[in-house]
C-alpha positions in Angstrom: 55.7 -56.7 61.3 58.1 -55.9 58.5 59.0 -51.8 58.0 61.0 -51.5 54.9 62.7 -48.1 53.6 63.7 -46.7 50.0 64.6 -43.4 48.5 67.9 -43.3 49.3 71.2 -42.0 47.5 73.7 -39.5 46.8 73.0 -36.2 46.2 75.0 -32.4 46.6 74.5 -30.3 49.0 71.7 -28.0 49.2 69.4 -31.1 47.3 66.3 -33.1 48.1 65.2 -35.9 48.7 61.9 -38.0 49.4 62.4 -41.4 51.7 59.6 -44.0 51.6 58.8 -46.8 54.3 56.3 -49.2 53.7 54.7 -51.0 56.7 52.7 -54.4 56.7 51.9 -56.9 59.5 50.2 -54.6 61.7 47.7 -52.0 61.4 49.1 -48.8 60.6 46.7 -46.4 61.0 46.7 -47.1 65.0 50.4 -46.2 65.9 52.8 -43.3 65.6 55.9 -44.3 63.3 59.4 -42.3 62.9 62.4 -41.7 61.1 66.1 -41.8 62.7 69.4 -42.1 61.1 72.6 -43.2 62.4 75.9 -41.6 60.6 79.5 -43.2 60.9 80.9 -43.5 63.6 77.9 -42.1 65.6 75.0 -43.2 67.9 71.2 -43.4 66.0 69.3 -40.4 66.5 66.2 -39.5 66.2 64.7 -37.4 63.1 61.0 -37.1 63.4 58.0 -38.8 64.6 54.2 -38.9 63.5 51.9 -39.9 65.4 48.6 -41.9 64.7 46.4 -38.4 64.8 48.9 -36.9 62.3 50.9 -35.2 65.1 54.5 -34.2 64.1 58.2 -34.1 66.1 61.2 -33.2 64.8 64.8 -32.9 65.6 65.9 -29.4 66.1 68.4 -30.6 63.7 66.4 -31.1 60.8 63.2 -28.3 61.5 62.3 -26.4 58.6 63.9 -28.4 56.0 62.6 -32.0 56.7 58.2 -32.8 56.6 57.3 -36.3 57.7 54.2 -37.3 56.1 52.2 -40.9 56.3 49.6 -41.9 53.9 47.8 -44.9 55.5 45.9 -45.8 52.5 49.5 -46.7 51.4 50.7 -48.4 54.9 53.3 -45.5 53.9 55.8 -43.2 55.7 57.3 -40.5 53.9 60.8 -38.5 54.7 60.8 -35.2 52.2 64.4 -33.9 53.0 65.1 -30.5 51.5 68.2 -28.1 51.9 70.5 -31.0 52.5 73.4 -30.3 54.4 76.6 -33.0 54.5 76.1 -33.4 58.2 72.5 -35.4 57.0 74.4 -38.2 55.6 73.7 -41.2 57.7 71.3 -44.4 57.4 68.1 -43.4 57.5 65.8 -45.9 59.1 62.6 -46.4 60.2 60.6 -47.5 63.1 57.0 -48.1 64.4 56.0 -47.2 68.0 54.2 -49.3 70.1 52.2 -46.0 71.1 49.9 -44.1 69.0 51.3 -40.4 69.9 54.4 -39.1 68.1 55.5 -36.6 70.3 55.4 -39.5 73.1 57.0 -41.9 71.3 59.7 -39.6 70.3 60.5 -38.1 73.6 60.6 -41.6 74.9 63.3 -42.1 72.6 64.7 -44.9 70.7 65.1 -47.8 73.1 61.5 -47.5 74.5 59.6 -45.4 71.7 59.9 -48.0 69.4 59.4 -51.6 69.0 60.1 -52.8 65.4 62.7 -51.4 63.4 63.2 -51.5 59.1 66.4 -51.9 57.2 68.0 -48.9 56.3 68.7 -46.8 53.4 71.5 -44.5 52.9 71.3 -41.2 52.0 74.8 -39.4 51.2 75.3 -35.5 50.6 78.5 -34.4 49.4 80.2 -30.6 49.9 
């Protein structure tokens, strides 16, 4: 199983943008998948969560200004981050569940909810 995240970068506050993570070794249609991030000095943290069925989670954190999408034609996961705020910079990684329902998976949480993990990629927001 390999997971592996783009998209990163810098951008101002108030910006956008779109993370990518492309999965392979597995068969992505059948499990839910998820976005966390992990800023310095701070413990990861769950973003959002989609499940197989196309059910969606999300921090209360990010609601209303972050849509997690998967294409599974493309073995994709998508991350469209709008209204970014300085407190979203972190490493933005993704994961894959061993479960096929989002919601379950991400109430679970990190340490059970998931079972393979991609790189990261940064994403930095300044004032």
């Amino acid at each position: 199983v390999q997971l592996q995240a783009s998209g990163g970068g810098l951008v101002q506050a108030g910006g956008s943008l779109r993370l990518s993570c492309v999965g392979s070794g597995f068969t992505f249609d059948d499990y839910a998948i998820g976005w966390f991030r992990q800023a310095p000095g701070k413990e990861r943290e769950r973003v959002s969560c989609i499940g197989a069925e196309g059910s969606r989670t999300y921090a209360d954190s990010v609601k209303g200004r972050f849509t997690v999408s998967r294409d599974n034609a493309k073995n994709t996961l998508y991350l469209q981050m709008n209204s970014l705020k300085p407190e979203d910079t972190a490493v933005y990684y993704c994961a894959k569940s061993p479960f096929m329902s989002g919601s379950y998976a991400y109430t679970i949480g990190l340490r059970y909810g998931m079972d393979y993990w991609g790189k990261g990629t940064l994403v930095t927001v300044s004032s």
